[in-house]
Every structure is written in C-alpha cells, then in structure tokens.
DSSP file (Angstrom, degrees, kcal/mol; ACC not computed):
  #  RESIDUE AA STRUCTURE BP1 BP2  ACC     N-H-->O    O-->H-N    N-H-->O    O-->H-N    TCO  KAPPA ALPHA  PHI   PSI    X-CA   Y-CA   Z-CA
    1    1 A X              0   0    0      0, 0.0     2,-0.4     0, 0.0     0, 0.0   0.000 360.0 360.0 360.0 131.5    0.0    0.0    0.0
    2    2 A X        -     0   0    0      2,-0.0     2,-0.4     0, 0.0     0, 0.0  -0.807 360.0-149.4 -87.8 139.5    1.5    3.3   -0.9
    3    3 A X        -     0   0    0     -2,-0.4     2,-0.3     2,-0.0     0, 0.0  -0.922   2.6-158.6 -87.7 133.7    0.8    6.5    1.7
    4    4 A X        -     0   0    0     -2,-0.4     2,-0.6     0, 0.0    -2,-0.0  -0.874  25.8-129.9 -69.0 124.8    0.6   10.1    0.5
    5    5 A X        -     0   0    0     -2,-0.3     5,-0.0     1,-0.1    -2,-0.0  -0.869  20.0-167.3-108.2 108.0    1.3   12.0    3.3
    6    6 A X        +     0   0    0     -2,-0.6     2,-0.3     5,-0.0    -1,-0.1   0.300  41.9 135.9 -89.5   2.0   -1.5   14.7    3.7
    7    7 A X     >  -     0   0    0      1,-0.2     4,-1.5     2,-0.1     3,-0.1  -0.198  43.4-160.0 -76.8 112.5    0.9   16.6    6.5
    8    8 A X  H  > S+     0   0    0     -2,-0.3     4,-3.0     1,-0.3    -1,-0.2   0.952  83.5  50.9 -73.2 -38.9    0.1   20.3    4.9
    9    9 A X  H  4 S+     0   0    0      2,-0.2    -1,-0.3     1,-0.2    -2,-0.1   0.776 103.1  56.8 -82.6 -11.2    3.6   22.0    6.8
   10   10 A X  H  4 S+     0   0    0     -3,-0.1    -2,-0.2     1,-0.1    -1,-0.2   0.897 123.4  24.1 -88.1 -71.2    6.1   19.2    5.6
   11   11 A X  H  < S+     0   0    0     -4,-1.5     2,-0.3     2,-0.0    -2,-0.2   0.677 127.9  49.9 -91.0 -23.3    5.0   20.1    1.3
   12   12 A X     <  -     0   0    0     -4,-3.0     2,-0.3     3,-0.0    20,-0.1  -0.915  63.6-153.8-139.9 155.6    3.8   23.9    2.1
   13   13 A X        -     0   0    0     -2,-0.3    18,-0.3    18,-0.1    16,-0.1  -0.828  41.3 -85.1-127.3 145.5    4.9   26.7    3.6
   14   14 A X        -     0   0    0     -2,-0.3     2,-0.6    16,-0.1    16,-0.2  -0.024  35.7-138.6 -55.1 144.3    2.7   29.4    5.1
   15   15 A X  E     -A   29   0A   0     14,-1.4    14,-0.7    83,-0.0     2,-0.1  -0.733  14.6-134.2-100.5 118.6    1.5   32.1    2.7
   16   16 A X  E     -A   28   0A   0     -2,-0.6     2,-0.6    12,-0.2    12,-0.2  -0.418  22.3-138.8 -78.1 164.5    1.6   35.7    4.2
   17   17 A X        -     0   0    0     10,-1.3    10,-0.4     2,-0.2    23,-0.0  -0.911  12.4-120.5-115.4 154.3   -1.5   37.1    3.4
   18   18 A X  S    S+     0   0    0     -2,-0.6     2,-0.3     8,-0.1    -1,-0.1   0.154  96.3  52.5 -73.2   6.9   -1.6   41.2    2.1
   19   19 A X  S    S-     0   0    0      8,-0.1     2,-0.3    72,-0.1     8,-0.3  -0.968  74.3-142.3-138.2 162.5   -4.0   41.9    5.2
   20   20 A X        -     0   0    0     -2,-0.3     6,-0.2     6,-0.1    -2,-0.1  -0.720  17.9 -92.3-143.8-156.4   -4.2   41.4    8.9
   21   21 A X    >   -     0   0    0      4,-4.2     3,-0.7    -2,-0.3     4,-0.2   0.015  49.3 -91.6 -86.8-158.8   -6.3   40.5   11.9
   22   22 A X  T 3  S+     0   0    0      1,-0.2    -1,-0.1     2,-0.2    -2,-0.1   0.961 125.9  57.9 -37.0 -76.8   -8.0   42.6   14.1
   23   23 A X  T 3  S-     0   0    0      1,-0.2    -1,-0.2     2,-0.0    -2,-0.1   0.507 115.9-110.2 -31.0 -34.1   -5.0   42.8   16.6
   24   24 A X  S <  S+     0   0    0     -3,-0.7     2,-0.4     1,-0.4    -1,-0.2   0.752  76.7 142.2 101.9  45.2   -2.8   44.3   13.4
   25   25 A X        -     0   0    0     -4,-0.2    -4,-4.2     1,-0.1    -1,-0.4  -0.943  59.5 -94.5-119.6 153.1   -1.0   40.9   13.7
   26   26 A X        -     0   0    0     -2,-0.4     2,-0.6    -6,-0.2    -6,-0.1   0.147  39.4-142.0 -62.9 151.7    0.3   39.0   10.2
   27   27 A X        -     0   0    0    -10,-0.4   -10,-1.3    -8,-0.3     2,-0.3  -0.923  16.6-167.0-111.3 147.0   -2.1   36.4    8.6
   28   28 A X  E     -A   16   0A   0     -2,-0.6     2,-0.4   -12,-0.2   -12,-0.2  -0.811  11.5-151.5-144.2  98.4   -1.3   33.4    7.1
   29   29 A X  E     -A   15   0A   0    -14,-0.7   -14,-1.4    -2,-0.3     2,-0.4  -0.700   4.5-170.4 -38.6  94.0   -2.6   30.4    4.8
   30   30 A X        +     0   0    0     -2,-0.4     2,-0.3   -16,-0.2   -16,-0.1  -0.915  14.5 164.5 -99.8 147.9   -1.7   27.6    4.7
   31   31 A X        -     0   0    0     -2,-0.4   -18,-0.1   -18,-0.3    -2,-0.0  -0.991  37.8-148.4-158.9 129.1   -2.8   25.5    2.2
   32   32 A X  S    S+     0   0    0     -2,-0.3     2,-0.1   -20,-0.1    -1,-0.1   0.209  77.3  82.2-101.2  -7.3   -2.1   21.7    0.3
   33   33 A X  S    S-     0   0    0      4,-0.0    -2,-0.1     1,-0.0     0, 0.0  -0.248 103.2 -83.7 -94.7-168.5   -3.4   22.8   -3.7
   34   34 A X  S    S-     0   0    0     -2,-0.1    -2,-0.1     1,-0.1    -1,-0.0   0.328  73.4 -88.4 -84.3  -0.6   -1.5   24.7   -6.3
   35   35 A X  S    S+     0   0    0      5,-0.0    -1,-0.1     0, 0.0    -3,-0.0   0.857 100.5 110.7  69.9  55.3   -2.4   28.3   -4.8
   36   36 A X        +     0   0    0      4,-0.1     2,-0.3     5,-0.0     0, 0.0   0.353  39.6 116.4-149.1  19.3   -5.6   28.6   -6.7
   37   37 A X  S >> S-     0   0    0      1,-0.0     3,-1.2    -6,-0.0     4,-1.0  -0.712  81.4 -93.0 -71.2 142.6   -7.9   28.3   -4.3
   38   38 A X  T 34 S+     0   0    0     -2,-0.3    -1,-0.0     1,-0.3     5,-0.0   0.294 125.4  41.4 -67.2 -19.2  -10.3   31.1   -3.3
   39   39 A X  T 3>>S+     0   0    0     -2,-0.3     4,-1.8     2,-0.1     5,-0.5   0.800 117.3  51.9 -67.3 -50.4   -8.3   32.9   -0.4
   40   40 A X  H <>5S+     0   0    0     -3,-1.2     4,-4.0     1,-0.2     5,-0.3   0.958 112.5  50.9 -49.8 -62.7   -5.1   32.4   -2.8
   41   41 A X  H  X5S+     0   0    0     -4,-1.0     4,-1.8     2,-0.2    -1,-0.2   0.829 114.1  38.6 -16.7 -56.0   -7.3   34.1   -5.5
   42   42 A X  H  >5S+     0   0    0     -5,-0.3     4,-2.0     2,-0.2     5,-0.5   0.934 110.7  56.6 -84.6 -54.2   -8.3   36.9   -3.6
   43   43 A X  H  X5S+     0   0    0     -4,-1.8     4,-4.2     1,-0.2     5,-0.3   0.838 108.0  50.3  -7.8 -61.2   -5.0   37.4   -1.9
   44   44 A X  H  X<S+     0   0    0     -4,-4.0     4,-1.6    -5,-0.5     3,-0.5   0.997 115.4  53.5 -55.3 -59.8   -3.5   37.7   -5.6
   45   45 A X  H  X S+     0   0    0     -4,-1.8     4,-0.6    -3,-0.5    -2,-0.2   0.914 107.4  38.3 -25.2 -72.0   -6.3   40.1   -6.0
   46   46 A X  H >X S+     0   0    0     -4,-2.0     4,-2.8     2,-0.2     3,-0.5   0.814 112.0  57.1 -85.2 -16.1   -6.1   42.5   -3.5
   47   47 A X  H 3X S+     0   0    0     -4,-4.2     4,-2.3    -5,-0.5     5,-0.5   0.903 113.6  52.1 -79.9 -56.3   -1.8   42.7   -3.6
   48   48 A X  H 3< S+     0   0    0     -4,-1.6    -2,-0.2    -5,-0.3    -1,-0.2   0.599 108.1  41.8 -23.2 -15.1   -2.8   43.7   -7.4
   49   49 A X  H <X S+     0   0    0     -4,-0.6     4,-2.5    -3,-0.5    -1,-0.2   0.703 117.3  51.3-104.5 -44.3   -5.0   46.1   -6.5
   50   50 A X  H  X S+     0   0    0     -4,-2.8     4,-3.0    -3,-0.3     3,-0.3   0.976 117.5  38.7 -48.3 -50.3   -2.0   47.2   -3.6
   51   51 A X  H  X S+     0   0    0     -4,-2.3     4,-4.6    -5,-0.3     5,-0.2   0.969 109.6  57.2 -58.9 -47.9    0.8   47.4   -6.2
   52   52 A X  H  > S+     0   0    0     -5,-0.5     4,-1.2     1,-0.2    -1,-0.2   0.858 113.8  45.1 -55.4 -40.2   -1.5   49.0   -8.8
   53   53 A X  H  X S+     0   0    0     -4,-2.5     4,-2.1    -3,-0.3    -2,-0.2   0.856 109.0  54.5 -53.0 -56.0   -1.9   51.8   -5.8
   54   54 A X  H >X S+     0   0    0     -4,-3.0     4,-1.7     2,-0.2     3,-1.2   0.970 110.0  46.9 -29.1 -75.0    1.5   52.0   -5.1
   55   55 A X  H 3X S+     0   0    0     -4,-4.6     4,-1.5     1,-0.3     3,-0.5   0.889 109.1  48.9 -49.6 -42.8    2.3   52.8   -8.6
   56   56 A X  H 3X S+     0   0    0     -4,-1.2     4,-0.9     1,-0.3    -1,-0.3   0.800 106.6  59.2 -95.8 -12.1    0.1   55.2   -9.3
   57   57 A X  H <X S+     0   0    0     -4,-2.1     4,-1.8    -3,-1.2    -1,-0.3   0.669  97.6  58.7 -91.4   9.5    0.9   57.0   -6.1
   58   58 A X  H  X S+     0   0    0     -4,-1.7     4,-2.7    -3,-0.5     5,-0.3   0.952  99.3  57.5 -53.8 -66.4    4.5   57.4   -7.1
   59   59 A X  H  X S+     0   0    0     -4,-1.5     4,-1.5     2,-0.2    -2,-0.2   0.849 119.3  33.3 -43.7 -50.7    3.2   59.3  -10.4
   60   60 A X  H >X S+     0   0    0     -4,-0.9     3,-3.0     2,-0.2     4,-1.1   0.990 109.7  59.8 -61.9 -83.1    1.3   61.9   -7.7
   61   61 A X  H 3X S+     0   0    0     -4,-1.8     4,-2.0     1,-0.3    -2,-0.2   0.555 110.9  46.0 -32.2 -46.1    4.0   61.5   -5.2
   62   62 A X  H 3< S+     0   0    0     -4,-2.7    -1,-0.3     1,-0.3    -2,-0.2   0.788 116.4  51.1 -66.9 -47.0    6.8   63.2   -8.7
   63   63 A X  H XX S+     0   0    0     -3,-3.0     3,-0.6    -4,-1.5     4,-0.5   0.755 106.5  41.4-124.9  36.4    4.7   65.3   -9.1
   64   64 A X  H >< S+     0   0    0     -4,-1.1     3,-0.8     2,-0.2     6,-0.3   0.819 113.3  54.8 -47.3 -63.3    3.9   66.9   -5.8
   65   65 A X  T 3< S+     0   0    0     -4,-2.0    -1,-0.2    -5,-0.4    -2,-0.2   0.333 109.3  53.8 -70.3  23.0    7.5   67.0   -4.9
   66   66 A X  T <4 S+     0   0    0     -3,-0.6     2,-0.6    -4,-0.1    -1,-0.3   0.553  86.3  82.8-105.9 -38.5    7.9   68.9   -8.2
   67   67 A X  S X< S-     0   0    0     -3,-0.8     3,-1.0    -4,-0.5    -4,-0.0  -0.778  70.9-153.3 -72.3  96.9    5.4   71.5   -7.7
   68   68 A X  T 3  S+     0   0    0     -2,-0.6    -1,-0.1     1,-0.3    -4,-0.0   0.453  86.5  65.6 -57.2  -8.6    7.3   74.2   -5.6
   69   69 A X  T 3  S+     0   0    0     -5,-0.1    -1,-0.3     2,-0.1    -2,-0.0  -0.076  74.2 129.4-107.1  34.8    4.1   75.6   -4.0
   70   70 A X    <   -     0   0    0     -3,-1.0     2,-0.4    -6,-0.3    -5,-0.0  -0.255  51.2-132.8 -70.1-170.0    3.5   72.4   -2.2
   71   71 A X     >  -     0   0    0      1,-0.1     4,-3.7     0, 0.0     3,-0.3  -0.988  17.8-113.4-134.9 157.6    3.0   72.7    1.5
   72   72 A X  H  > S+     0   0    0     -2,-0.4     4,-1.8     1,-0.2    -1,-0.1   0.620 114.2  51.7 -54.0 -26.3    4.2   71.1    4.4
   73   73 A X  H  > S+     0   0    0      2,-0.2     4,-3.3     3,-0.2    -1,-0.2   0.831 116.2  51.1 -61.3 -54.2    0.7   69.3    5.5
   74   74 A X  H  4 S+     0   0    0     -3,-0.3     5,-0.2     1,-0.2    -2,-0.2   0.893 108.8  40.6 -71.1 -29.2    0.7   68.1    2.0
   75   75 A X  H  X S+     0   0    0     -4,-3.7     4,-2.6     3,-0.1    -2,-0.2   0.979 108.2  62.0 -91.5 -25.0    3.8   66.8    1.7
   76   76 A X  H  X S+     0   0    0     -4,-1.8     4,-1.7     2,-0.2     2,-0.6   0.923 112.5  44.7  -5.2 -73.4    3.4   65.1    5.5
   77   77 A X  H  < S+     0   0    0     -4,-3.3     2,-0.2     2,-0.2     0, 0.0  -0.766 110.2  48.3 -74.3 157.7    0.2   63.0    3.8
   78   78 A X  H  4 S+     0   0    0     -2,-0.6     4,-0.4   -21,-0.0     5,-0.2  -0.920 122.1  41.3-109.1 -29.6    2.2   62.1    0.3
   79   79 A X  H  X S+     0   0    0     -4,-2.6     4,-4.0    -5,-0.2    -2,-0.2   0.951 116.6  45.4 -53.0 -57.2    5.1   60.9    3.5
   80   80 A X  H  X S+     0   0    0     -4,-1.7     4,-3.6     2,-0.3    -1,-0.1   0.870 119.8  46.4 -80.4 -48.3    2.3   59.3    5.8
   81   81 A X  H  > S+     0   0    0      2,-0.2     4,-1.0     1,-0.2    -1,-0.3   0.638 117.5  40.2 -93.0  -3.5    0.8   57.5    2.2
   82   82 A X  H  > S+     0   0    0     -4,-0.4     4,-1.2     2,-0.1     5,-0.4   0.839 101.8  59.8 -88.7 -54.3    3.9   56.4    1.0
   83   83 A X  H >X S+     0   0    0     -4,-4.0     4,-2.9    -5,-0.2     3,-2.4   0.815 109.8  55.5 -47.9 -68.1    5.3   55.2    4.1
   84   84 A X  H >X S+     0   0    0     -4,-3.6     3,-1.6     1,-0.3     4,-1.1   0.780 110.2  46.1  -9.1 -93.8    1.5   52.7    3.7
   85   85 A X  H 3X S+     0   0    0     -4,-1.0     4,-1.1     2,-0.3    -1,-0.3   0.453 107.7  51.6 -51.4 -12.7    2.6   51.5    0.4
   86   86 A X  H <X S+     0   0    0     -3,-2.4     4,-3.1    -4,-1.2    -1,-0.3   0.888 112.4  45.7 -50.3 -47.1    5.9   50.7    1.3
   87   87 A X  H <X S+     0   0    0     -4,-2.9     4,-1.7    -3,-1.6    -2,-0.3   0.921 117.3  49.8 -75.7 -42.1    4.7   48.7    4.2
   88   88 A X  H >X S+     0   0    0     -4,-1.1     4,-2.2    -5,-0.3     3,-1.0   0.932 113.3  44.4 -70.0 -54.1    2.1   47.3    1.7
   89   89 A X  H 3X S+     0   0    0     -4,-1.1     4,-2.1     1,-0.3    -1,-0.2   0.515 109.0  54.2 -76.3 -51.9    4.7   46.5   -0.8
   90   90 A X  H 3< S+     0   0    0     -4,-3.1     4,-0.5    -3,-0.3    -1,-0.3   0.886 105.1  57.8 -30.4 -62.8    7.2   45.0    1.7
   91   91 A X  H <X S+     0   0    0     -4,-1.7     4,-2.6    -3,-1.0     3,-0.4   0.817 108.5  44.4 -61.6 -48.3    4.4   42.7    2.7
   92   92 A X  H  X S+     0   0    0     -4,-2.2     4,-1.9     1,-0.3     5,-0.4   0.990 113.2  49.4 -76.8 -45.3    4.0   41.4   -0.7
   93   93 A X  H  X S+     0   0    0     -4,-2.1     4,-0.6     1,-0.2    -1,-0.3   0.658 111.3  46.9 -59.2 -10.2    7.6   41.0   -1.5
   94   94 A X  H  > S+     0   0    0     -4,-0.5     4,-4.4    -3,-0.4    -1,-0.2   0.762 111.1  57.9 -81.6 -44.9    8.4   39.1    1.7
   95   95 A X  H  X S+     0   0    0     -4,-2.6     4,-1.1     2,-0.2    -2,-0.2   0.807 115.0  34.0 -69.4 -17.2    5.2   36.9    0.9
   96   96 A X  H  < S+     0   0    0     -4,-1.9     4,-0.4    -5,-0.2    -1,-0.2   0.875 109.5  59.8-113.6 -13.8    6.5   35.8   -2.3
   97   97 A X  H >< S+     0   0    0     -4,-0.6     3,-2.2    -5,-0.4    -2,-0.2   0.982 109.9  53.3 -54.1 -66.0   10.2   35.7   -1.5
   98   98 A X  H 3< S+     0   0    0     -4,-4.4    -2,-0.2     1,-0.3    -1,-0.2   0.836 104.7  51.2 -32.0 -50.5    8.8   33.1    1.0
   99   99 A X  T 3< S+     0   0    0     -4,-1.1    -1,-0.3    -5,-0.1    -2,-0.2   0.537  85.4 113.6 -85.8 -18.7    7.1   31.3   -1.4
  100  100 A X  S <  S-     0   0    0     -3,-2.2     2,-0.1    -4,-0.4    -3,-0.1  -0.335  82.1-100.1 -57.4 129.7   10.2   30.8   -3.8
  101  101 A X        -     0   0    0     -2,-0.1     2,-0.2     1,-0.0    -1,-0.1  -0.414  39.6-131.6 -56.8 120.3   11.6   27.4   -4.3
  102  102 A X        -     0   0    0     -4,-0.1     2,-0.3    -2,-0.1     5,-0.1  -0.520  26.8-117.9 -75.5 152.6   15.0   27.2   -1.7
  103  103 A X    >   -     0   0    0     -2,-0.2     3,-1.5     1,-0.1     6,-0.1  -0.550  43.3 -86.1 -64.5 141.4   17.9   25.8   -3.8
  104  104 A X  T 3  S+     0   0    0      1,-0.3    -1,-0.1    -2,-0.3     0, 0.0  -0.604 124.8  24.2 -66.9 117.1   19.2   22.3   -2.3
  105  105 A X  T 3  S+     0   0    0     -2,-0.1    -1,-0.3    -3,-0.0     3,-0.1   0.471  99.4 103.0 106.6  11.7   21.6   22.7    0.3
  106  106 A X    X>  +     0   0    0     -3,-1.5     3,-2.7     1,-0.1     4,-1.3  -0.031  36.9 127.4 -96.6   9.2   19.9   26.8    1.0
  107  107 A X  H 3>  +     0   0    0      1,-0.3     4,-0.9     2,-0.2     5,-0.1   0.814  66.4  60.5 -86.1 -16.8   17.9   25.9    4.3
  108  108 A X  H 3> S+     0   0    0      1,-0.2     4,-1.2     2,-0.2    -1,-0.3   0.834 102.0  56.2 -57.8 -14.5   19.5   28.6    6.1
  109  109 A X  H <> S+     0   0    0     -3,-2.7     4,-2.9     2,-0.2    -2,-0.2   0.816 101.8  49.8 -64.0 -54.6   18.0   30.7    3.7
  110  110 A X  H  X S+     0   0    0     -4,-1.3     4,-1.0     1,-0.2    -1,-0.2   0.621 104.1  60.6 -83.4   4.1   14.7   29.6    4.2
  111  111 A X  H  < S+     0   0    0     -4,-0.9     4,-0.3     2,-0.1    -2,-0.2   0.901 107.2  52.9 -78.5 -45.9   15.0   30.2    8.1
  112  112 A X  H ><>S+     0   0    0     -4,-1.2     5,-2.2     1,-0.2     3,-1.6   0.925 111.4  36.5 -38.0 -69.6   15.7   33.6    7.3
  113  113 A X  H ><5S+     0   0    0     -4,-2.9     3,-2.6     3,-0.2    -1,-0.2   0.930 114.8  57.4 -54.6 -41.8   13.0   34.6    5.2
  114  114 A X  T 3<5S+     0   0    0     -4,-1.0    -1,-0.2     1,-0.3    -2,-0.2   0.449 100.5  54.7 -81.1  13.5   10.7   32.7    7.0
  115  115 A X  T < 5S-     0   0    0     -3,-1.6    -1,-0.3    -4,-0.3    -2,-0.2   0.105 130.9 -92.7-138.2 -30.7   11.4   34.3    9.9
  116  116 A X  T < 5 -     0   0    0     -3,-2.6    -3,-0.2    -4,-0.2    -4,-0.1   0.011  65.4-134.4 117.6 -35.0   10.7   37.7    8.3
  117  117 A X    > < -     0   0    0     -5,-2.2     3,-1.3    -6,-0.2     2,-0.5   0.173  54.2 -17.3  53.8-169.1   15.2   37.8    7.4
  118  118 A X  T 3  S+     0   0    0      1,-0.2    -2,-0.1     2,-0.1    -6,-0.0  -0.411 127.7  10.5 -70.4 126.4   17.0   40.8    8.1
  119  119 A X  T 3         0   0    0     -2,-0.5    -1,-0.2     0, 0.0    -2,-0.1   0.611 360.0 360.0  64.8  43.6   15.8   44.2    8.6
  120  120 A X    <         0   0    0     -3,-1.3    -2,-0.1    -5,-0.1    -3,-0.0   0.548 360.0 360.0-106.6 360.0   12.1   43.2    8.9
C-alpha cells in the first residue's frame, strides 16, 4: 500500500496574506493545492489592487514634490501614504520571496526569510 502524506507543513509553507487581523498581527494560509484556491485568489487580487496603488501613487508623489508651492501638511500626507505603500509593498515582497523554491543545500536561507530575514 502506498501513503501520500497529507501533513500540509512538511510540502507547504505558510502564505503571508496582504491583510491582517483585528489585533494588526500578520495572517497566514496555509494550504495543500496549487495556490488557486479562493483565499489564494483573492489574496493575488487585493496585492494587485495594492501594487497597482502603489504605482500610481508614485506618479502623484513626482509630481507633488515637483510643484514648488507644495506645503508642508501636503507633503506630511504624500510621506504618511507612502510610508503605507511601502509597508504594503514590503508585505507582498516578503510573501512571495517566502514562497520561492529554496535551492538544495539553502535551508539557512529559508529560516531567514521565513522568519521575516534581516531588517524586517
């Protein structure tokens, strides 16, 4: 008789998720499919909708700080709403750095990241 071994943490590693709980503490998935299940799904969603934000407040963000009659309140919020989208931005790159296949013979590697690595 062959066993599959259904043990979800030995084949998958948790997936950080682009929001968190109540408590402002991280969320996480884990999950035994291909990532195409209906959390992974929205997840992909909503960091698409975060990046897509990002970007487009970059374009504002050029040309604020370009416009010499900005003001200090304004540029404070363009600070306050990047500083957001960094943190968003972070979040997704951390989550999919996680998710990268480690090289054989890398596991320190994957303590790091998974662990948040250095300067998180």
């Amino acid at each position: 008789m062959i066993y599959e071994s259904r043990d979800v943490a030995a084949t998958t590693r948790p997936r950080l998720l682009p929001w968190s709980n109540l408590d402002g503490n991280p969320c996480y998935l884990v999950t035994d499919d291909t990532g195409t299940g209906r959390l992974s799904r929205l997840a992909d969603e909503i960091e698409a909708v975060q990046l897509g934000m990002a970007d487009d407040l970059l374009g504002h963000a050029v040309d604020l700080l370009g416009d010499h009659r900005a003001t200090a309140p304004q540029l404070r919020y363009l600070a306050a709403c990047l500083a957001e989208a960094l943190h968003d931005v972070h979040r997704i790159a951390r989550s999919r750095g996680a998710r990268l296949p480690v090289p054989p013979g890398d596991e320190e590697g994957l303590d790091a990241v998974s662990e948040g690595g250095p300067g998180s």
